[in-house]
C-alpha positions in Angstrom: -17.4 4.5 -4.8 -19.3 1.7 -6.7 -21.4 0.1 -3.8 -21.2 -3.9 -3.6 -24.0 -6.4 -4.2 -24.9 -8.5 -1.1 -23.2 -11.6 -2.5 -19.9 -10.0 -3.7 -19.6 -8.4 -0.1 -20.1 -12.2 1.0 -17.8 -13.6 -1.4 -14.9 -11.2 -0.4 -15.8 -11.7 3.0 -14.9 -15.4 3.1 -12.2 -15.3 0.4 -10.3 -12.9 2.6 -10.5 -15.1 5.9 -10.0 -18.3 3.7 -6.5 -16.7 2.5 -5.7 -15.6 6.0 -6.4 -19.3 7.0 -4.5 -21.3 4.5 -2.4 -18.9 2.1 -2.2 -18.7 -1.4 -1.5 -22.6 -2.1 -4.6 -23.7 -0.9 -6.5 -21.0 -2.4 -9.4 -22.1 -4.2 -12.9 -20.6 -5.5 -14.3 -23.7 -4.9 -13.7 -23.9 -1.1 -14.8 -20.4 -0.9 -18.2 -21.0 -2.5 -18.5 -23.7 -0.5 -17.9 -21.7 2.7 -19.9 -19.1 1.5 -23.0 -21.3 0.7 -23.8 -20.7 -3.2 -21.5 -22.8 -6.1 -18.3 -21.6 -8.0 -20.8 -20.4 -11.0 -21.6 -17.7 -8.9 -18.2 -16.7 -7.4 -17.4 -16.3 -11.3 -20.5 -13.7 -12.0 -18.5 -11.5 -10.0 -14.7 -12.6 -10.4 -13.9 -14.2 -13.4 -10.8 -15.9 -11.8 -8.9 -17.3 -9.0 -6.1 -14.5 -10.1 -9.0 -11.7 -9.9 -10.8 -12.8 -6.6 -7.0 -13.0 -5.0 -6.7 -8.9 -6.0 -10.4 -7.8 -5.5 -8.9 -9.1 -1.1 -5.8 -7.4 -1.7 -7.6 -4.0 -3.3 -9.9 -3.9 -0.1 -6.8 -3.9 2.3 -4.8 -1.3 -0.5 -7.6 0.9 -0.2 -8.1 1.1 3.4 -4.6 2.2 3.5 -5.1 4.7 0.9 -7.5 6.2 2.8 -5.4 6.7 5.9 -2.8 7.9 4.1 -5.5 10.4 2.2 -6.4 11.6 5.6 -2.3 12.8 6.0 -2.1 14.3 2.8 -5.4 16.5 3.2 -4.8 17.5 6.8 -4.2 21.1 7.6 -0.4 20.0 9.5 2.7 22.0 7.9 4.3 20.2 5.0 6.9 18.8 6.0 4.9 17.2 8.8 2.6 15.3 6.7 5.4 13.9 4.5 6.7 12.9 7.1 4.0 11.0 8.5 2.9 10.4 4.9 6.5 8.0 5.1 6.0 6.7 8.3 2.0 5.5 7.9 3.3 3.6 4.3 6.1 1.7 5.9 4.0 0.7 8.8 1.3 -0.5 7.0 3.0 -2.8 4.7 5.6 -3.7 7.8 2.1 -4.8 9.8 0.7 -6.6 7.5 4.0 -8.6 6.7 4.2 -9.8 10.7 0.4 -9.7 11.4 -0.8 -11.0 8.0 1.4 -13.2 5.9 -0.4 -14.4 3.6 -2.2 -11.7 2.4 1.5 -9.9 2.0 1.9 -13.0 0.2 -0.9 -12.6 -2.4 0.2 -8.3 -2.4 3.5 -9.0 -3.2 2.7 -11.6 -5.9 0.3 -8.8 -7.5 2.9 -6.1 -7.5 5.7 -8.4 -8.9 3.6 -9.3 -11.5 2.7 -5.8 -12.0 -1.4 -6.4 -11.7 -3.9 -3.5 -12.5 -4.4 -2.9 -8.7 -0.9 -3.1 -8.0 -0.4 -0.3 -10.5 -3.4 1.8 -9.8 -2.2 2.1 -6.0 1.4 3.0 -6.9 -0.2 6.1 -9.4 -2.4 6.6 -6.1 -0.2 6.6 -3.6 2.4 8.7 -5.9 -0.4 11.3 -6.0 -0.7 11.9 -2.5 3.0 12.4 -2.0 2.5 15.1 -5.2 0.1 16.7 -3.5 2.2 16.6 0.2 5.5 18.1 -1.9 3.3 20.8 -3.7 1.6 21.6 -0.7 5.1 22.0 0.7 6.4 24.2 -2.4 3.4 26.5 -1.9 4.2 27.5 1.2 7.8 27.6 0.6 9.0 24.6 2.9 10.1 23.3 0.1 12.3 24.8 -2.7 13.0 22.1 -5.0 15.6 23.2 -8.1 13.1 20.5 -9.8 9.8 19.7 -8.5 9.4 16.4 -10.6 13.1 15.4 -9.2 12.4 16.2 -6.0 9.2 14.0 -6.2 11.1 10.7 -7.6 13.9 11.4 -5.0 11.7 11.0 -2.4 9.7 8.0 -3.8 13.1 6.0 -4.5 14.3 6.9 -1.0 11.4 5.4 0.6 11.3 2.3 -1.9 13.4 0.0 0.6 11.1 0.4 3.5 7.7 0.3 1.4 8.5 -2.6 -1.3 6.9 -5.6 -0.8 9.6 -7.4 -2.1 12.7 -5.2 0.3 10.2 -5.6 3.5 10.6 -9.5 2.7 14.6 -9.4 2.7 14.5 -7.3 5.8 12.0 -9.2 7.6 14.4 -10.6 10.2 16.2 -7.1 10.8 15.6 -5.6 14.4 12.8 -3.1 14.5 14.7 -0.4 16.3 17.4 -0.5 13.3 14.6 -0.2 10.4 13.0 2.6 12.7 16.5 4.5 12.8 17.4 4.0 9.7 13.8 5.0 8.0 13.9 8.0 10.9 17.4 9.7 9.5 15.8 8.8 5.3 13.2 10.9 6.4 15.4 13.9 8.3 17.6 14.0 4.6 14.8 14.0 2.9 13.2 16.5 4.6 16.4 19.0 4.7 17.3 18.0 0.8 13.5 19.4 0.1 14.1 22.5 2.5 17.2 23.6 0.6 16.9 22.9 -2.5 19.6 20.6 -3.4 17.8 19.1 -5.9 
């Protein structure tokens, strides 16, 4: 990991309180250079846009979560346990930051609508620790996928509705105890259609 200069750590600093403050509308790199006490010349050294100092605040909070969820998928639980929880830490995260943190939900889902670079690099990350959960699992014969790549998409699409920026949005004024029951008996189909090897 790429350390950051002393003035990028600064500028990210601010940006990402700034967009907590006020949102994506009133956004600018001008009040954050201001705030951060150098001009808008220099914000640009380091982010050549509004667009790309939005996703470098995003990217920090995406790979803070990656790194929890990296934790799951190289601990030494069974399988079937870690997907689990692998499931469970995803849809929590994004859930949080939806009630704790609107606006920066605002600016993740915008990147992942509009398909951004980070948006996409986390999806092929994320993807990869739920390979490496499902192989894990097919190792040890928890799993017994007909097809391993199947099995892998199945569970990705199953999750898709409690994970999605965009689905977490639609859902946002569903009780909690009905998402949490619903995403609980996902995961317990998931978890026997793995076992058994229905696909």
């Amino acid at each position: 990991m790429v350390a950051r200069e002393p003035s990028e750590t600064r500028i990210l600093s601010v940006a990402s309180e700034h967009l907590r403050l006020h949102g994506l509308r009133r956004f600018t790199v001008v009040a954050v250079a201001e705030e951060a006490g150098m001009t808008h010349a220099n914000v640009y050294r380091y982010f050549p846009s509004r667009v790309a100092l939005v996703d470098a605040v995003v990217d920090v909070w995406l790979k803070a979560t990656e790194r929890r969820l990296a934790d799951i998928a190289d601990g030494p639980d069974p399988a079937e346990d870690k997907l689990e929880r692998l499931i469970l830490a995803l849809a929590k995260a994004n859930r949080d930051l939806l009630h704790e943190d609107p606006h920066l939900f605002a600016a993740l889902s915008q990147a992942v609508a509009k398909r951004h670079a980070i948006s996409r690099r986390n999806r092929a990350r994320v993807r990869a620790l739920f390979e490496r959960v499902i192989d894990d699992g097919i190792a040890t014969g928890a799993f017994e996928p007909r097809d391993r790549d199947r099995a892998i998409a199945f569970v990705i699409d199953a999750t898709h509705r409690f994970i999605h920026p965009a689905a977490l949005e639609l859902e946002a004024d569903v009780p909690q105890e009905s998402v949490d029951a619903r995403l609980s008996t996902l995961i317990r189909v998931a978890l026997r259609t793995l076992a058994t090897g229905v696909i």
